[in-house]
C-alpha positions in Angstrom: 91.1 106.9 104.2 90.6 107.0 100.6 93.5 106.0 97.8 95.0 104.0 100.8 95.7 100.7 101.7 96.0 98.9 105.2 99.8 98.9 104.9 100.0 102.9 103.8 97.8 103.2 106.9 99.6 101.4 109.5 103.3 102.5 108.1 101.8 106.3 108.5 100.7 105.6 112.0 104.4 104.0 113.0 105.7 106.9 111.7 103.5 109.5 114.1 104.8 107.8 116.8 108.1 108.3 116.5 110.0 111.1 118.0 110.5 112.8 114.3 112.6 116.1 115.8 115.1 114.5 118.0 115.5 111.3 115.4 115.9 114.3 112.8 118.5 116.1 115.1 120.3 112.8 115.3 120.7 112.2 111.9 121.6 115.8 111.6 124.6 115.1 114.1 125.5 111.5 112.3 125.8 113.0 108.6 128.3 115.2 109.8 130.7 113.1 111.4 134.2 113.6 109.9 135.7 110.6 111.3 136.6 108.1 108.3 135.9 105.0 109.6 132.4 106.4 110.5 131.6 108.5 106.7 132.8 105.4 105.1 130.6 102.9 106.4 127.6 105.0 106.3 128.4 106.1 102.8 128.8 102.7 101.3 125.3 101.1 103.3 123.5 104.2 102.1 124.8 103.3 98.8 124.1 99.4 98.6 120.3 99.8 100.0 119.5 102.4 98.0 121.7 101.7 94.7 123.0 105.3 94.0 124.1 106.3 90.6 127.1 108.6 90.8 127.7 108.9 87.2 126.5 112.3 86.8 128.2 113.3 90.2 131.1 115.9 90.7 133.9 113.9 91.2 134.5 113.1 95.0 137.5 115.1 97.0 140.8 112.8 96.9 140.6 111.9 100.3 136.8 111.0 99.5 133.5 112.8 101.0 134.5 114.2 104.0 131.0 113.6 105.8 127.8 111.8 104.7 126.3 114.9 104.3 129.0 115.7 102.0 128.1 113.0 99.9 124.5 113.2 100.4 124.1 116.8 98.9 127.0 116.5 96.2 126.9 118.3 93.3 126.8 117.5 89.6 129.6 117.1 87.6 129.4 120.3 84.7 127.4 119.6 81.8 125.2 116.7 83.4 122.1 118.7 83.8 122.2 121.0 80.9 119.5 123.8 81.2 116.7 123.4 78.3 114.4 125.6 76.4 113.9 130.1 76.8 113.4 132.3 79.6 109.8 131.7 78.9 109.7 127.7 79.6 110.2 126.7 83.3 113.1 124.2 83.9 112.4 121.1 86.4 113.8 122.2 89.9 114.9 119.0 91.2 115.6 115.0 90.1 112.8 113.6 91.4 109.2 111.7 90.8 106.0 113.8 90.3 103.8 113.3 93.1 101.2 115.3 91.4 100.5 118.6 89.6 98.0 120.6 88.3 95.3 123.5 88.7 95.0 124.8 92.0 90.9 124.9 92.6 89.4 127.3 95.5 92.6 127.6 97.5 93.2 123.8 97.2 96.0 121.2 96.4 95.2 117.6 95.2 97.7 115.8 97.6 96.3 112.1 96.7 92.6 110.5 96.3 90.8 111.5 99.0 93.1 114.2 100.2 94.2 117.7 99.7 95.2 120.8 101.0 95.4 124.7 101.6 97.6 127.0 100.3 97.0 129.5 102.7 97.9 127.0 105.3 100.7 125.5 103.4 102.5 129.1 103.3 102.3 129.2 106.7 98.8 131.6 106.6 100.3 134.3 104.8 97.5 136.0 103.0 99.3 138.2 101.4 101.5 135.3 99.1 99.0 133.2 98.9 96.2 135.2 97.1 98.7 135.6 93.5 98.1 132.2 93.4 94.4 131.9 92.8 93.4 129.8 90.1 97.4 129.1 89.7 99.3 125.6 88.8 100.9 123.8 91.1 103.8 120.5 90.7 104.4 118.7 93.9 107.8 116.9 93.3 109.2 114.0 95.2 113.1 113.6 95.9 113.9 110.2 96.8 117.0 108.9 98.9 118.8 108.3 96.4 118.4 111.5 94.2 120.6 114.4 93.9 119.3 116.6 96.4 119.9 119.8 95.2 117.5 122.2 94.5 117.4 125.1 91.2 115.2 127.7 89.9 112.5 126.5 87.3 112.9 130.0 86.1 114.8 133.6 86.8 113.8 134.3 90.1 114.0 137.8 92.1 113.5 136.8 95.8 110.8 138.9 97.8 110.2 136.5 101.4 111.2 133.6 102.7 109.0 131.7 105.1 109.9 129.5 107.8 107.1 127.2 109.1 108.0 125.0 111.9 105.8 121.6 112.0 105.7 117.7 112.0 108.9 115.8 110.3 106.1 112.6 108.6 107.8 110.5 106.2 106.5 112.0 102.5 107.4 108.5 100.8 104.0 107.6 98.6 102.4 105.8 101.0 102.0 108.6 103.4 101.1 110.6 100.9 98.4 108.4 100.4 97.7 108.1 103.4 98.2 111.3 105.8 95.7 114.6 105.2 97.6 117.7 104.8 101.3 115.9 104.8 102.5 118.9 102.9 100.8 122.0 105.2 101.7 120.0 108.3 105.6 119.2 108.0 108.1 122.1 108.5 109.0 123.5 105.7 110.7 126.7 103.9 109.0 129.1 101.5 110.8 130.5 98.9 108.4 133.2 97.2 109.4 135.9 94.8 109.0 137.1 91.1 109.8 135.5 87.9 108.8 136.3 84.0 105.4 134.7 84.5 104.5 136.7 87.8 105.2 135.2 91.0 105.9 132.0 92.1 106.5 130.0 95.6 109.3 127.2 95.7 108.5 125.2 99.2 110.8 123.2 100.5 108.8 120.5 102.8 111.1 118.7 105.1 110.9 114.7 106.5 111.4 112.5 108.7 115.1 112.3 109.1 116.0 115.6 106.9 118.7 116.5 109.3 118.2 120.4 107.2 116.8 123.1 104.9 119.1 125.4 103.4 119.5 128.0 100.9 121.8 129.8 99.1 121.4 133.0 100.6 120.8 132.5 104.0 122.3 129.2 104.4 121.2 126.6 107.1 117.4 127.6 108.1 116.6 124.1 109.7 116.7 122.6 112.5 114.1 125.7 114.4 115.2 127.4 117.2 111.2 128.0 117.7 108.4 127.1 117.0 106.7 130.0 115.2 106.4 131.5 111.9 109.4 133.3 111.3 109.4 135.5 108.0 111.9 137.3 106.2 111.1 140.2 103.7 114.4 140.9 101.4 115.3 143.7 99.6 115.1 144.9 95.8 117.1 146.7 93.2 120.8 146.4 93.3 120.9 144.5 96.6 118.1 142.2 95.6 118.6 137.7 95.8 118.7 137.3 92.3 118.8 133.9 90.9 119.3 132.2 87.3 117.0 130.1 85.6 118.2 126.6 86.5 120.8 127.9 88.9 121.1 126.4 92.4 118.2 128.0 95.3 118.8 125.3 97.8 119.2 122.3 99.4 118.0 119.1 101.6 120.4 117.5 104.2 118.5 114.4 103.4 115.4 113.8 101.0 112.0 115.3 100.6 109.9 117.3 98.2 109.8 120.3 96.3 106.2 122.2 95.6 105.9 125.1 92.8 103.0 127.1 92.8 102.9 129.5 90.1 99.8 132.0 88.5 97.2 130.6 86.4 99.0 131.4 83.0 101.9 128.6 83.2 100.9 125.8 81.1 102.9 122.3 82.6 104.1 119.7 79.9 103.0 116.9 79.0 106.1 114.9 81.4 104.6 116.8 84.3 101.9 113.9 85.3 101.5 112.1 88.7 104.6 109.2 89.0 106.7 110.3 85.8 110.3 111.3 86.4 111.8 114.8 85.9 115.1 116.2 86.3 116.9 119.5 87.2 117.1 121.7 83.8 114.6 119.5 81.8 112.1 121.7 80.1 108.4 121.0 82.2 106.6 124.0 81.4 105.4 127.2 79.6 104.5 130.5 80.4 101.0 131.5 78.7 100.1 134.3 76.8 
């Protein structure tokens, strides 16, 4: 495989042998164990391995997190994050690395070298949300471990469908994205699509290995499927409409992944936005084109 090295290879084939839905479902029943003995010790591994940085965390409950999940997806403290720029310039949705971004050319992704994908296919072959984005931008954005793991709107965003896409649970670390075709069309993942000042946009949030959960704001928990089909949600508009701010919350991972944005073709990304540089939630990463 192109881009990839025997190591990337041979980790990415471990990794399609293991039972990714029942180790995810595990970790989804661990992370929420309430029992202190139990949050503590995963809480404070989880934090010497990884080296977690609580300083711009909420402060913790008295009694501490009261699962690891807790702790996992806590929330800033105020003021951390503040949101940058107008209405017109998109706002980074996450903390996390940029795995890549750029133009979207005939229906395609760059994933890595040698590799990329479909849009159709990664919105779960809806036809219909895929065609705005013809010719459009796209940022693929990495959450690591030991990010916060919260997830906001780059800018106001008026929710039309949500997608649910059941699918393989691969590791997206950098060497399987090096490594696997299609990582990002073939893992589950939820579609966030709706309207914004510059047109519309899709927000997908791919799940892992081990993300015990999707969830959003307005329709809280999605993941782990009940199926194993498509399931799509249309949502109303007007007064009744999912409305939300420009760097306010949209959702969540019960354990880390990645984030893609796909906007139309007249959002112009900063200079910040380049494969491996870091971004985080309300720092100004783009501009909407005239």
């Amino acid at each position: 495989m192109a881009g990839s090295s025997f190591s990337d290879r041979a980790f990415t084939a471990l990794v399609g042998l293991l039972a990714q839905h029942a180790l995810s479902r595990a970790v989804h029943a661990v992370t929420r164990v309430r029992a202190r003995f139990v949050r503590t010790a995963l809480i404070g591994v989880f934090q010497r391995i990884y080296k977690v940085d609580l300083a711009d965390a909420a402060p913790a409950p008295e009694d501490g997190y009261p699962s690891f999940n807790a702790f996992f997806t806590r929330a800033l403290a105020p003021g951390r994050r503040p949101v940058q720029g107008d209405s017109l310039t998109l706002v980074s949705p996450a903390d996390a690395v940029v795995s890549q971004a750029g133009a979207i050319q005939a229906g395609r992704i760059f994933q890595a070298k040698g590799h990329d994908f479909d849009v159709l296919e990664l919105l779960g072959g809806q036809t219909d949300l895929a065609s705005p984005f013809a010719g459009g931008r796209f940022a693929t954005l990495y959450l690591s471990p030991r990010d916060y793991h919260r997830v906001h709107a780059p800018l106001d965003f008026e929710l039309r469908t949500q997608v649910h896409v059941p699918g393989r649970l691969y590791s997206v670390n950098a060497a399987t994205t090096r490594a696997r075709p299609r990582l990002f069309a073939r893992n589950e993942r939820v579609v966030c699509y709706g309207e914004t000042p510059a047109g519309p946009m899709a927000i997908v949030l791919v799940g892992a290995l081990f993300v015990g959960s999707i969830e959003t704001v307005w329709a809280g928990e999605i993941t782990p499927p009940a199926g194993r089909r498509v399931v799509r949600r249309e949502f109303p508009r007007g007064a009744e409409a999912v409305r939300i701010a420009r760097g306010e919350e949209l959702g969540r991972f019960n354990m880390g992944s990645t984030v893609i944005v796909l906007t139309g073709p007249n959002i112009a990304w900063n200079e910040p936005v380049v494969a491996d540089a870091t971004v985080r939630v309300g720092q100004t990463i783009g501009s909407i084109c005239d």
